[in-house]
C-alpha positions as CSV (number, residue, x, y, z in Angstrom):
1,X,12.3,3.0,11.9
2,X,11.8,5.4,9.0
3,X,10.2,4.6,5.6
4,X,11.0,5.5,1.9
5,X,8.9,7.3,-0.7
6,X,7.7,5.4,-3.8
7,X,6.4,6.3,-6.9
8,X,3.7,4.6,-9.1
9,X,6.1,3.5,-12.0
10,X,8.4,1.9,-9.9
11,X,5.6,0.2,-8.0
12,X,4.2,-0.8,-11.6
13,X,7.6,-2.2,-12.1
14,X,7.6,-4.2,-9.1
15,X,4.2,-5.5,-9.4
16,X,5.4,-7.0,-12.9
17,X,7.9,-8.3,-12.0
18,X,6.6,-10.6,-9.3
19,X,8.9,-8.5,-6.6
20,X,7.6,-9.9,-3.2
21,X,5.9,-7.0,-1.4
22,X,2.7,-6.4,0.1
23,X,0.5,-3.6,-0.9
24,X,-2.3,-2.4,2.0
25,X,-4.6,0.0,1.6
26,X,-5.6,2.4,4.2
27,X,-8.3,4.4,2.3
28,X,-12.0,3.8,3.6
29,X,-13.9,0.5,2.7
30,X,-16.2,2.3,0.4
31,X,-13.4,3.6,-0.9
32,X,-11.3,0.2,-1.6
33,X,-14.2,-1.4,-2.7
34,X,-14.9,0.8,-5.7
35,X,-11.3,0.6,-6.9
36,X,-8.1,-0.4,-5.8
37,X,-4.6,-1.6,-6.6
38,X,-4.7,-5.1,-8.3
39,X,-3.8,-7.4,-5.6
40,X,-3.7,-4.6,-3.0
41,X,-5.4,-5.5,0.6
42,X,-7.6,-3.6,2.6
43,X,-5.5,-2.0,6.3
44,X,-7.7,-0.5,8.9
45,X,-8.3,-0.5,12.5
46,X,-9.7,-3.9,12.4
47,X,-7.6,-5.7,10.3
48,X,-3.9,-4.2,11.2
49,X,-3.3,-6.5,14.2
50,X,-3.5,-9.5,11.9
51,X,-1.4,-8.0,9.4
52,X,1.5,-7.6,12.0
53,X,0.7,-11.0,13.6
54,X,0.7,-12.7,10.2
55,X,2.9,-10.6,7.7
56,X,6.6,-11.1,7.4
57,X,8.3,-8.4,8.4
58,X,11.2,-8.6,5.7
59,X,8.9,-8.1,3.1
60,X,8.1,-4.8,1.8
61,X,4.8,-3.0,2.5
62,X,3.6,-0.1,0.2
63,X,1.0,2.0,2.0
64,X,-1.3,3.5,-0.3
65,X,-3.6,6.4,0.8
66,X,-6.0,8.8,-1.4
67,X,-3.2,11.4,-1.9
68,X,-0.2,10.0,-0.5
69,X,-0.3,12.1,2.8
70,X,-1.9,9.4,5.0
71,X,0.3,6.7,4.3
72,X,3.3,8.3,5.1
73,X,1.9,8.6,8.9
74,X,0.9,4.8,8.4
75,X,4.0,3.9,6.3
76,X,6.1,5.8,9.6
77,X,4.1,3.8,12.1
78,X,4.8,0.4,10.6
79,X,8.3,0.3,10.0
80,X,8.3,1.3,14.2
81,X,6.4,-1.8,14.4
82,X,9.0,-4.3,13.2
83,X,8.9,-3.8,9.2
84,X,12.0,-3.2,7.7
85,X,11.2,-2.1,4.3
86,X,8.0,0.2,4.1
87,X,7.2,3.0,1.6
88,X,4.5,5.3,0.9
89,X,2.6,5.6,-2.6
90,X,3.3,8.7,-3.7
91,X,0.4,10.7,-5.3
92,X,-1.6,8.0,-3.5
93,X,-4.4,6.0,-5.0
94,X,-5.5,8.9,-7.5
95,X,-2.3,9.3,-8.8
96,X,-2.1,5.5,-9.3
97,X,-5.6,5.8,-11.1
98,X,-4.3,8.7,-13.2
99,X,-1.1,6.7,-14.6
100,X,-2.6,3.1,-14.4
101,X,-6.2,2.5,-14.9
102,X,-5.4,-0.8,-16.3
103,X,-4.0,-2.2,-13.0
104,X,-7.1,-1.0,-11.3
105,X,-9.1,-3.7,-9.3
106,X,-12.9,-3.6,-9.2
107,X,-13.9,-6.1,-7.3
108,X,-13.5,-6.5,-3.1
């Protein structure tokens, strides 16, 4: 029940290369809405029951925060809810805006 660090390049990787994995974001709505990780889904109190109900739990989540601090407390809480391979962002959604602005998503 324990969770693994990840950084943005290898994430970048993984998103290239059609890895399966989920990527949630915990940040604020406001926040999410006004940038986010291509293909990247929204995680809050609302929405996390149907993620557990609905999401495979073999498939890797990447929790993505502002910083990278949240997520690990998120990242920690999910993989004690069934998931077996969960990481946390490092450097968190600003560090991912920092390296790759490119793979930035607009649009809710």
């Amino acid at each position: 029940m324990s969770f693994a660090h990840l950084s943005p390049a290898t994430l970048r990787q993984w998103l290239e290369s059609d890895r399966p994995l989920t990527v949630v974001d915990i940040r604020d709505p406001l926040s999410f809405a006004g940038g986010h990780i291509t293909h990247s889904q929204h995680l809050d109190n609302a929405t996390v029951g149907a993620f557990i109900d609905q999401a495979p739990p073999e498939t890797p989540v990447v929790v993505v925060c502002y910083h990278g601090h949240s997520s690990q407390q998120a990242a920690s809480w999910l993989a004690g809810q069934g998931f077996s391979d969960v990481y946390s962002l490092d450097g968190g959604f600003e560090q991912w805006r920092y390296e790759h602005l490119d793979y930035v998503d607009t649009t809710s």
